[in-house]
N, C-alpha and C positions, 0 to 999 in steps of 0.2 A: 766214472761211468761203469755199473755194472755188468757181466760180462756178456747178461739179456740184451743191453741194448749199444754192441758192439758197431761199427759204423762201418759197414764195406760199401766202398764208389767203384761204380762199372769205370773199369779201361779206359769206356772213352771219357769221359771226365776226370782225368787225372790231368796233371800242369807240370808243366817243367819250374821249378824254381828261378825264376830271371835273376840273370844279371845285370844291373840295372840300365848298361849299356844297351841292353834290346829295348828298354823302356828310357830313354834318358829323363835329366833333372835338368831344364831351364831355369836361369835366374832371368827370371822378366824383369827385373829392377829398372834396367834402361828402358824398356819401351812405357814404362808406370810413370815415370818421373821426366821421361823425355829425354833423358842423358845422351839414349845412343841406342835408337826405336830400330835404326837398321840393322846393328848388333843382333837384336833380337831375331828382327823379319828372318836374317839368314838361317839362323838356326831352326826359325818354323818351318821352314821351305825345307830343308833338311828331312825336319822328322816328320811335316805331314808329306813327303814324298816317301816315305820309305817306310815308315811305322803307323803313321795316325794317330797316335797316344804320346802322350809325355803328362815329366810331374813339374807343374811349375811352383817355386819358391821365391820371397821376397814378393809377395802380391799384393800387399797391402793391405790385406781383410782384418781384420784386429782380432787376434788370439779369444779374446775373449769372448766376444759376438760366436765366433765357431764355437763356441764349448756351450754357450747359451741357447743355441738353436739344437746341439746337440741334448742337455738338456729337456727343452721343449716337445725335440722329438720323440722320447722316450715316455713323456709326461702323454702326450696325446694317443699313443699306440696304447698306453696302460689304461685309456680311459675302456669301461663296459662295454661291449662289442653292437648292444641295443645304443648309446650315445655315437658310438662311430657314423653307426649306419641309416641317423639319421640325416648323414653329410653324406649319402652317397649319390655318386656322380649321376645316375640315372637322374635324381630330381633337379641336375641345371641346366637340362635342355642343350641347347646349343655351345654356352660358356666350356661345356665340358671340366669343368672342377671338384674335387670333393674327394671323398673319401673312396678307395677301390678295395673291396674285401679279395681275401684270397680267391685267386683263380680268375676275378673279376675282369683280369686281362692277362692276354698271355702273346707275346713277342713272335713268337717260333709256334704259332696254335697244329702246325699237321705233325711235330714231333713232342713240343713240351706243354705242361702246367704250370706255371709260374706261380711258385710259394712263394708267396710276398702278399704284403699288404701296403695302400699308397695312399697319401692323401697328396692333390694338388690344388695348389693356387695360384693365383696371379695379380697383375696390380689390379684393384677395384674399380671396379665400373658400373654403372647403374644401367648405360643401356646395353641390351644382350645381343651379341651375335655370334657368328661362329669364333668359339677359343677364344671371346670378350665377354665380360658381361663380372656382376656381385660374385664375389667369394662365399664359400659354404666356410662360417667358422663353427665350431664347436661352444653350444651355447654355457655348458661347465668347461670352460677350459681353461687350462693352467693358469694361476695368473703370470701374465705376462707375455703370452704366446701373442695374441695379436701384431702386438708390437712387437716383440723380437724378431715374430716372422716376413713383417713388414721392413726391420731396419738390414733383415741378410738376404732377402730380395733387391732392397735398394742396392747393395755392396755387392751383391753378383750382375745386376746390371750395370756398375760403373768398370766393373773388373773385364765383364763380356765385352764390354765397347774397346778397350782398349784392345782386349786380345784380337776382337776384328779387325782391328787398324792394324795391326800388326800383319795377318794373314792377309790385308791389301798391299800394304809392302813389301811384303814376301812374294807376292806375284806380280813385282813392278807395276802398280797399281797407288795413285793417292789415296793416302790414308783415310780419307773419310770416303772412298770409293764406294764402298755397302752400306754407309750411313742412308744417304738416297734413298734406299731400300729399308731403310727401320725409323722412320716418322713415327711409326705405331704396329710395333713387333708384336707377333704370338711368341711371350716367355712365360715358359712354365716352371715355376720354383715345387721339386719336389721333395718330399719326407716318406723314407724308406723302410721297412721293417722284414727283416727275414728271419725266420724262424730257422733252429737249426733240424738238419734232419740227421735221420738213427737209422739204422739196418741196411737194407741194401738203397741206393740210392744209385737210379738208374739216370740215362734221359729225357723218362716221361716225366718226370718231377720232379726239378730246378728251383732254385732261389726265383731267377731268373733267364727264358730259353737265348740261343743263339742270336743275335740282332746287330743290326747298325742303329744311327740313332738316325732320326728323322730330319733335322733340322741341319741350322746351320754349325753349333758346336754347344759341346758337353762340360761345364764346369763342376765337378764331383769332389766331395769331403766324402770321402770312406773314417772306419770305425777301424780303431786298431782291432778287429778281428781278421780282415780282408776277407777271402773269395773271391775277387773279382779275377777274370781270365780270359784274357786279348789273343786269339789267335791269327800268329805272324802269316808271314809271305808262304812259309812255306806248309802251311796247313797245321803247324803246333800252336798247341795250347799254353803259351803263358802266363803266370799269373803274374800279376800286378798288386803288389803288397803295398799293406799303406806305408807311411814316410809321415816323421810329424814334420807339419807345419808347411804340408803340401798342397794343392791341388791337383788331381787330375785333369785333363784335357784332352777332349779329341773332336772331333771333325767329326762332320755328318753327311747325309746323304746332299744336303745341297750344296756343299765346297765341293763337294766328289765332281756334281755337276759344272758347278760355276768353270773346273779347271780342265773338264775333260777328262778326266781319269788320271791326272798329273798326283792330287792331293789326291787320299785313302780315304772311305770311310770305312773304317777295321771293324770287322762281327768280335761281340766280346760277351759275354756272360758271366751269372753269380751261380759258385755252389758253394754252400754254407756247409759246412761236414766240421765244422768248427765244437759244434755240442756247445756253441753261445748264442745267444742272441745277435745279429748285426745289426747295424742302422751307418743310410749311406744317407747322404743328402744331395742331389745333381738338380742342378741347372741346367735347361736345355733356353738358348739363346737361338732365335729365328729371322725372320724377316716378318716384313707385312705381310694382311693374312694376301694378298694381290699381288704382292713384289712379280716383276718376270723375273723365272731364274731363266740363265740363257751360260752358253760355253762362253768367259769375259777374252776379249781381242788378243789379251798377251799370251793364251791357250792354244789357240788355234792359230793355220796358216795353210800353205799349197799342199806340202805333206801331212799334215794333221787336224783333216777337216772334223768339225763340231761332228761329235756321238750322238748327241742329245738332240733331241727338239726340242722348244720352248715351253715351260710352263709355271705354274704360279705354286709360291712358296705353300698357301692353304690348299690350292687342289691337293697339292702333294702329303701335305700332313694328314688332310682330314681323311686322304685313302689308307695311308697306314694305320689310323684312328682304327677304324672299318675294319681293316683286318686282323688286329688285335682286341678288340674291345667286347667282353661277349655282349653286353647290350646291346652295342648296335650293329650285331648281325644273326641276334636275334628275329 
């Protein structure tokens, strides 16, 4: 990098280097193969009370499926900026899928702009309704993409169901307790691209701004470049470096709910100051677009009455939609 295009980040965007103990590494292996599902639950209850993030390892996803979608992803971001944007989210209505050019959405909209570009999908469907409905693909696209992006959507839906069995476990709860609840989930399989930034690099203009996620949990393949930065309990910034052969995981605004404030959902953000390209790939795993979310029995009691009032897993998304989305608030 020449000495023009030097990289100073404001103050507040600086991270402490973690130890990996503030982020820990679960081996899910028992709750994947059934050996020893409570083994696990305890350790979720652990760290979605006290951190909301962890890396989990031994997950079953096959090595090579991740490097293929990674890959892919880098194949579709390289496509013409006129082929992107013939997938862009504005033309699917309701489904809400497609392609998100820069700024298109931004997380934190009264502090940040979100350098990033997105494409989402989900499983296919022909009839449309809110966060259901056909996939925008890319009518030159890679070969291969369809399908590879089809067979690591299926493998993060088998991966996400397990890991909710587990976070029912973890709060004395039968395992299939929020199955109930996902007949027919809003899952969004996303493909991430952040551009790196150069000179001063403030808090109007981020990889990605400050946020929780919406739903009910995050399953994330970061790029060995990282950026990504979970800030703790105590208002610090840290960063969360990839790990090969990891996934990340965290909880969202609907466990936060489901438990009362027991589980976290942790604000976290990307700044890219890397001077490379990144590319992340997350899974956000939900409920039905109708599910009730409500504070569950083993949360509450005489000294710790329900926070929350009732409400439906799509009311909730499609308001955050709304607030982040510039089209539709437009």
């Amino acid at each position: 990098m020449s000495d023009a295009a030097v990289t100073r980040i404001d103050s507040y965007l600086e991270s402490k280097a973690s130890a990996f103990s503030e982020i820990p590494v679960i081996d899910v292996a028992p709750l994947i193969d059934g050996s020893d599902p409570q083994k696990v639950a305890k350790e979720l209850a652990f760290v979605c009370e006290n951190i909301g993030f962890l890396y989990i390892r031994n997950h079953g996803v096959d090595k090579q499926l991740v490097a293929d979608m990674y890959a892919q992803t880098k194949a579709f971001f390289d496509l013409p900026l006129e082929e992107k944007q013939k997938l862009n989210i504005i033309n699917s209505g309701q489904t809400l899928r497609g392609y998100i050019p820069m700024y298109g959405e931004n997380v934190d909209p009264e502090n940040t702009r979100d350098f990033k570009e997105v494409f989402d999908y989900g499983q296919h469907e022909e009839e449309v309704s809110p966060f259901f409905g056909p996939n925008l693909m890319p009518e030159n696209a890679p070969a291969g993409f369809r399908e590879t992006a089809e067979r690591y959507h299926t493998a993060m839906m088998e991966l996400g169901r397990k890991l909710v069995s587990g976070i029912a476990l973890s709060l004395n709860l039968p395992a299939d307790y929020f199955e109930q609840l996902q007949q027919k989930p809003i899952n969004i399989q996303r493909l991430l691209h952040y551009p790196p930034q150069e000179g001063d690099i403030t808090q109007k203009e981020i990889g990605i701004g400050a946020h929780t996620d919406y739903g009910f949990l995050t399953i994330l393949s970061q790029d060995e470049v990282g950026g990504l930065q979970v800030r703790n309990a105590n208002g610090d910034w840290v960063s969360a470096p990839p790990i090969e052969d990891t996934f990340i995981v965290n909880i969202g605004d609907l466990v936060q709910t489901f438990t009362n404030d027991r589980y976290i959902s942790t604000v976290h953000r990307v700044v890219n100051s890397s001077g490379r390209q990144r590319y992340s790939i997350p899974f956000f795993m939900d409920l039905d677009f109708d599910a009730p979310v409500s504070v569950v029995d083993t949360c509450h009691g005489e000294d710790n009455p329900p926070k929350y009032q009732p409400y439906t897993c799509g009311q909730h998304k499609y308001k955050r939609f709304v607030d982040s989305y510039v089209h539709l608030t437009n």
